[in-house]
C-alpha positions as CSV (number, residue, x, y, z in Angstrom):
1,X,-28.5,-17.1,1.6
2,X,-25.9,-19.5,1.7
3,X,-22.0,-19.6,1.8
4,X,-20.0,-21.6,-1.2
5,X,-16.1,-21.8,-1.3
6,X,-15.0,-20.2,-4.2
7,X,-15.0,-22.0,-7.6
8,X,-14.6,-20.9,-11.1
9,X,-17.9,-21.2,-12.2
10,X,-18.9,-18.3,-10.0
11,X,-16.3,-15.7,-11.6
12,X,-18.8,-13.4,-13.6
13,X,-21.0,-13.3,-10.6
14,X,-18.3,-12.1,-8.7
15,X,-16.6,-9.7,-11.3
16,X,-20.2,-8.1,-12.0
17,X,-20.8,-7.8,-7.9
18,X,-17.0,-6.7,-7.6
19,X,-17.6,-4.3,-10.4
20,X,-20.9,-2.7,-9.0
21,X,-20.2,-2.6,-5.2
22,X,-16.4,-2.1,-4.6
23,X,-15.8,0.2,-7.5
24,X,-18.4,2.3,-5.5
25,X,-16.2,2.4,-3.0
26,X,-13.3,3.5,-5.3
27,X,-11.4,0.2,-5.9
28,X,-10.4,-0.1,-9.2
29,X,-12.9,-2.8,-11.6
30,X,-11.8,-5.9,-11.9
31,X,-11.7,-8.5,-14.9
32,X,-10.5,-12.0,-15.0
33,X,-7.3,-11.0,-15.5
34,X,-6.6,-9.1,-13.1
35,X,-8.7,-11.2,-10.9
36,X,-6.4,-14.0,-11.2
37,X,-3.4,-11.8,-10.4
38,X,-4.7,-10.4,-7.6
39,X,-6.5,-13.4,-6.1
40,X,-5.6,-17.0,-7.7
41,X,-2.2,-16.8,-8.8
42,X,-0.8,-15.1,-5.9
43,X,1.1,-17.9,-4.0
44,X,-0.3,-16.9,-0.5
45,X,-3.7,-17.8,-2.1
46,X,-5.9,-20.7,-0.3
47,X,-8.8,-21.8,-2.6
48,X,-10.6,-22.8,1.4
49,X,-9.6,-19.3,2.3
50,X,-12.5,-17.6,-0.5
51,X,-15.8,-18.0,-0.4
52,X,-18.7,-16.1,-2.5
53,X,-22.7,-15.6,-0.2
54,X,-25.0,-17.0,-2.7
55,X,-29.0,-16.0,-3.1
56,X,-31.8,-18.1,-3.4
57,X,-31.3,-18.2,-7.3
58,X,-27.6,-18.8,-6.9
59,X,-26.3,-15.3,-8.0
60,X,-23.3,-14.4,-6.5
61,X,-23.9,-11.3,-3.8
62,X,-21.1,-11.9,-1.7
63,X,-17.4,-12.1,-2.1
64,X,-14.4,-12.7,0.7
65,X,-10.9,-13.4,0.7
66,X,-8.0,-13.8,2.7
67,X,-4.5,-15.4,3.1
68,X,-2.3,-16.7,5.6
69,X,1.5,-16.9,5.2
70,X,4.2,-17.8,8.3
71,X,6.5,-16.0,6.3
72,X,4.8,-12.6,6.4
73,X,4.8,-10.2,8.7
74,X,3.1,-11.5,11.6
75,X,1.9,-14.1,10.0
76,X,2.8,-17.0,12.4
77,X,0.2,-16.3,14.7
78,X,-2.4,-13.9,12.1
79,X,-4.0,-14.3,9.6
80,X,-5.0,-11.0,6.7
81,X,-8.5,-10.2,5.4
82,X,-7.8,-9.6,2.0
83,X,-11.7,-7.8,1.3
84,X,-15.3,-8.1,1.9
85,X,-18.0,-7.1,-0.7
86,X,-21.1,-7.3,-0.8
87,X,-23.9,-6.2,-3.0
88,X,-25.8,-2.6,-1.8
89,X,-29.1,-4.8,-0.8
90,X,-26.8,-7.5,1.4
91,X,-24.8,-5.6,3.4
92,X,-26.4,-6.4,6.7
93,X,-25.0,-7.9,9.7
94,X,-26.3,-11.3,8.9
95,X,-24.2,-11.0,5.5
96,X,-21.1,-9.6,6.4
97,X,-21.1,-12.1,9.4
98,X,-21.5,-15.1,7.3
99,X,-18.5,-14.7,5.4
100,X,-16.4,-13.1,8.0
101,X,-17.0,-15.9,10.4
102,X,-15.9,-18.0,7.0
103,X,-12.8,-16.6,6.8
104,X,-12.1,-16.2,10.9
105,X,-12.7,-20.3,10.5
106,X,-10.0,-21.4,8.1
107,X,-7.7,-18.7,10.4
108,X,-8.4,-20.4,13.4
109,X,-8.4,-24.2,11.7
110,X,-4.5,-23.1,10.8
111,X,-4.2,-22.0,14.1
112,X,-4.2,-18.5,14.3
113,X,-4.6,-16.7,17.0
114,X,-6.1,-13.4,15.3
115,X,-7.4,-11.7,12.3
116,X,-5.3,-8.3,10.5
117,X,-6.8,-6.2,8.1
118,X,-3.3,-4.3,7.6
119,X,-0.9,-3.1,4.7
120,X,1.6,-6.1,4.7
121,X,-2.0,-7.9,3.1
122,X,0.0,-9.3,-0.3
123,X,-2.8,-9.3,-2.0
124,X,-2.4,-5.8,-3.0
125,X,-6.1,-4.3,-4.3
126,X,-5.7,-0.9,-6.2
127,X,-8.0,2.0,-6.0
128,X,-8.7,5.2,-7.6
129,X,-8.0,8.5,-6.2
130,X,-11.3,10.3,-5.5
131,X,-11.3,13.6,-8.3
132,X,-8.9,12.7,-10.6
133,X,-9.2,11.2,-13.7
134,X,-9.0,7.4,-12.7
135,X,-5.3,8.0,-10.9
136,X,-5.0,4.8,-9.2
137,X,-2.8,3.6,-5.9
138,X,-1.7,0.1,-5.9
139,X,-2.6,-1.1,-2.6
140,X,-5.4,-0.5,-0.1
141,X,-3.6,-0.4,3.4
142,X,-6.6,-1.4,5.4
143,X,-10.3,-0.8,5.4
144,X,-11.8,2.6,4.2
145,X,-12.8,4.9,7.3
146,X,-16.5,5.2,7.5
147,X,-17.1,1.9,4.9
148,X,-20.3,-0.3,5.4
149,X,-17.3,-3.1,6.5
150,X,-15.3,-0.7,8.7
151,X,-18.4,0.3,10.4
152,X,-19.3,-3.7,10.7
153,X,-16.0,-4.9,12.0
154,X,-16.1,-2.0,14.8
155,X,-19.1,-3.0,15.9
156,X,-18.2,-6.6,16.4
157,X,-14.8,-7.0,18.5
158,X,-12.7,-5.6,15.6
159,X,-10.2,-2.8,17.1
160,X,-8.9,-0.1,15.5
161,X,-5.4,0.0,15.7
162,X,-4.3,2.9,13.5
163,X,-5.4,4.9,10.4
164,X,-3.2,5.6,6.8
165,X,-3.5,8.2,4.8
166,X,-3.5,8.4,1.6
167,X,-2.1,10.9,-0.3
168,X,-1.7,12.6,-3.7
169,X,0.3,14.9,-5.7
170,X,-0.5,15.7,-9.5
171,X,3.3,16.4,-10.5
172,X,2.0,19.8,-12.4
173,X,1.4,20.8,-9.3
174,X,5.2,20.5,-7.8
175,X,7.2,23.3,-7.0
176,X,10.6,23.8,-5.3
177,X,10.2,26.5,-2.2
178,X,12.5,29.2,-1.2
179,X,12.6,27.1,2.0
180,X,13.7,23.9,0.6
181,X,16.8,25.6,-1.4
182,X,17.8,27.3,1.7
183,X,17.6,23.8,3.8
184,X,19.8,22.5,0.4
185,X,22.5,25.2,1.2
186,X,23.0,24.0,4.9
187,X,23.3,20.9,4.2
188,X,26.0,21.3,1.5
189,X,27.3,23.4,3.9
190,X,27.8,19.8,6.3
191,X,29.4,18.0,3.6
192,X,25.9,16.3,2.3
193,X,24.6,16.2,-1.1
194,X,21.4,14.9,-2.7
195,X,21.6,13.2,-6.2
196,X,20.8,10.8,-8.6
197,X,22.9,8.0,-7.7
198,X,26.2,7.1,-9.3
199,X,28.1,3.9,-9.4
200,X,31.3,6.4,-10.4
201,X,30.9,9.2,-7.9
202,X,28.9,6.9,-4.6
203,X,29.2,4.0,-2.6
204,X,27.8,2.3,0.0
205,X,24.8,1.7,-0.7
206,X,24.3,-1.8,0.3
207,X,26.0,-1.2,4.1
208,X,23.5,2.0,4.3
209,X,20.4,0.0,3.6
210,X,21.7,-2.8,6.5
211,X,20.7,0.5,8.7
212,X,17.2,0.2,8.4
213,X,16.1,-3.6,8.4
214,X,13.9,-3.1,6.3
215,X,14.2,-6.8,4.0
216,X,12.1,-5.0,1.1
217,X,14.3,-2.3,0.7
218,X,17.7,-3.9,0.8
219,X,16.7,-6.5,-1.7
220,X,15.1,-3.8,-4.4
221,X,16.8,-0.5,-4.1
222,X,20.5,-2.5,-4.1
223,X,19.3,-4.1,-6.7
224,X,17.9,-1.1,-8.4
225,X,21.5,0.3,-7.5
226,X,23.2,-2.4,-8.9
227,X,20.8,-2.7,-12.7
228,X,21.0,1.3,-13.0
229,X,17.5,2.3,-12.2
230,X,17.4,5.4,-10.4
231,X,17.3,6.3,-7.6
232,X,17.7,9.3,-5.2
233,X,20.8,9.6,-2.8
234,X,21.9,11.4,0.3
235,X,25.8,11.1,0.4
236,X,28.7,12.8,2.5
237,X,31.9,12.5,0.9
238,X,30.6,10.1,-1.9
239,X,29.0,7.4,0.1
240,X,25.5,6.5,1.0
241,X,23.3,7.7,4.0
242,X,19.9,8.1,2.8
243,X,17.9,7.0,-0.4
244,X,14.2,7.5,-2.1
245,X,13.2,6.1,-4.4
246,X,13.4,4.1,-6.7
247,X,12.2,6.0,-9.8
248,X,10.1,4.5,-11.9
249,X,7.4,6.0,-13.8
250,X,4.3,3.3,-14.0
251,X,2.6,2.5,-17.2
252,X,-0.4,4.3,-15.5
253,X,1.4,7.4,-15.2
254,X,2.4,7.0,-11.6
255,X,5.6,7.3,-9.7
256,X,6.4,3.9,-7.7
257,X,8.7,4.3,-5.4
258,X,9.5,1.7,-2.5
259,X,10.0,4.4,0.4
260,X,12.4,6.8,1.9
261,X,15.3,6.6,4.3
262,X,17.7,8.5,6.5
263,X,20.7,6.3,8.2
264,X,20.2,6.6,11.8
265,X,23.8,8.4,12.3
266,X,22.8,11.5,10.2
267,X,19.2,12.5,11.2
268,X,19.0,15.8,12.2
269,X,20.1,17.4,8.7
270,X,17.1,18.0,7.1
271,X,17.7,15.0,4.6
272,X,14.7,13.3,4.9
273,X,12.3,16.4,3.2
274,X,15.7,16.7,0.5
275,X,15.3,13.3,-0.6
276,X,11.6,13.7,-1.1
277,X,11.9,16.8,-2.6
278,X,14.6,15.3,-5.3
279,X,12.4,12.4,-5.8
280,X,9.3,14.3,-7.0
281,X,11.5,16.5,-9.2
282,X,13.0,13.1,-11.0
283,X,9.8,12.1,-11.2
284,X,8.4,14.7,-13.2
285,X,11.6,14.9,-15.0
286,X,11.0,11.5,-16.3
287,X,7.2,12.7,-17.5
288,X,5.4,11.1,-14.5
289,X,2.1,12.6,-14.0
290,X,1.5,11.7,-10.4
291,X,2.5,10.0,-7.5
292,X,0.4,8.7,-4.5
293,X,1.7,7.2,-0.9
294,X,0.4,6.3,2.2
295,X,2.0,6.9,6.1
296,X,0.3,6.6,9.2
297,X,-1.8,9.1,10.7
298,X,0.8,10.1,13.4
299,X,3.5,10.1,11.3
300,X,6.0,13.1,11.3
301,X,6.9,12.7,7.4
302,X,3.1,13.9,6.9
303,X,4.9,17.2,7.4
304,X,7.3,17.0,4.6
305,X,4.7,15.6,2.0
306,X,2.4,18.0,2.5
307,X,5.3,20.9,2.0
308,X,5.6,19.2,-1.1
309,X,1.7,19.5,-2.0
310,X,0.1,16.5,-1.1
311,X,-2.7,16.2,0.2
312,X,-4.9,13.2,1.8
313,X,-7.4,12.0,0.0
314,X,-8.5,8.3,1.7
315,X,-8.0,7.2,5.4
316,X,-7.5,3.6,5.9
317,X,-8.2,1.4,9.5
318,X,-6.1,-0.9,10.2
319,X,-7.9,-3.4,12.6
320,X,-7.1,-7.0,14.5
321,X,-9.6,-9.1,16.3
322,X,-7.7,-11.5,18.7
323,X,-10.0,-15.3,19.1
């Protein structure tokens, strides 16, 4: 075996190995298009960052990626392993620590100071809900509990930081509870109500999202706001204190939606599970057929999604190694 920096000439070899061993895992097949989208044409792709394990014959039985970016999350001092696949008969110690001492290299060479397998990775790989008929999510948020690579990276300094779950809802399956309607009254009753938003009838939008510094979702849903895509509102006396959303039905049939949000001053209302709960109904208003999140293991919103009938279906690790 031998370790080659990713060129062109080995892209069959890697979409057949990709194709074979990480769709076993559930990640979604890959062709050169997508390939390139994922991979080459992101612009925190490094062509000495990608490397393929090579057999005797030069076949391809090995493929790793990952990126480096100052301007991500963490990224001054980290670097992100994007994946590691390797064909069924490869995946030995020897294998995986080839080409994860590959990518650990060009970290430290840009002077890292540790590896992150975690969900601010850019270079999103989707995957397919186990059971359903090829129901994809967009983005694995770390490495699959029990994997042949999660059981690797444990076993050599790697340390599990968290788990995400993923869940799932088919939108068929959505109903509105007694419960819900009767936390809906109360908080009419406070002067809150849960909509569709409304450039007549809300404001304040832009000032609420400034509440959460959170860069992602004060550059797309004011923007969303502003182009008149929906998107769910909590609002007392017409302007903004919560969102979810946006709603957008994917080609796919999925719901994407960038996240949830209650302003800090008005927790404690039961707005949080309203906004969900409006969301998945203007989802399925809009025909979507399912939608598919993921929140960390200790998260209290777990609560209010599976009220709403989702269930887990994936756990992801997220995992550091500090040089």
């Amino acid at each position: 075996m031998r370790i080659a920096s990713f060129e062109h000439r080995y892209l069959d070899g890697v979409l057949t190995l990709w194709n074979a061993a990480a769709v076993a895992e559930d990640y979604k097949e890959l062709d050169a298009a997508s390939f390139d989208r994922i991979f080459l044409s992101n612009p925190y792709y490094d062509p000495a960052n990608a490397f393929v394990l090579l057999d005797e014959h030069g076949a391809a039985q090995g493929f790793a990626c990952g990126c480096t970016g100052d301007d991500l999350p963490l990224g001054d001092v980290a670097g992100y392993i994007t994946c590691i696949a390797l064909a069924e008969a490869y995946r030995n110690d020897g294998a995986y620590g080839m080409l994860l001492g590959a990518l650990e290299a060009r970290f430290r060479e840009l002077g890292k100071k540790q590896a992150d397998v975690l969900f601010f990775n850019p270079m999103m790989l989707p995957w397919y809900v186990p059971g359903t008929p090829k129901h994809e999510h967009n983005n694995a948020p770390g490495v699959p509990v029990g994997s042949p690579f999660h059981v690797y990276l444990l076993a050599h300094g790697y340390a599990e930081r968290t788990q995400e779950c993923a869940m799932y809802l088919n939108l068929s399956d959505f109903d509105w509870p007694d419960e819900m309607r009767s936390k809906e009254a109360k908080a009419n009753a406070e002067g809150y109500e849960v909509e569709l938003f409304d450039p007549q009838l809300h404001n304040g939008i832009e000032a609420m999202l400034v509440g959460f510094d959170n860069p992602l979702w004060q550059r797309e849903i004011a923007q969303c706001a502003v182009e008149g895509v929906p998107v769910v509102i909590a609002a007392q006396g017409g302007k903004a204190v919560g969102f979810a959303g946006p709603v957008i039905r994917q080609d796919n049939g999925r719901g994407y939606f960038a996240g949830i949000g209650v302003h800090p001053d008005h927790e404690g209302h039961g707005l949080g599970s309203l906004l969900f709960f409006r969301l998945c109904e203007a989802f399925r208003a809009i025909g979507t057929d399912y939608m598919s999140l993921y929140t960390g293991i200790k998260n209290p919103a777990i609560r209010i999604y599976e009220k709403a009938g989702f269930k887990t279906v994936k756990h992801f690790a997220i995992m550091r190694r500090e040089f």
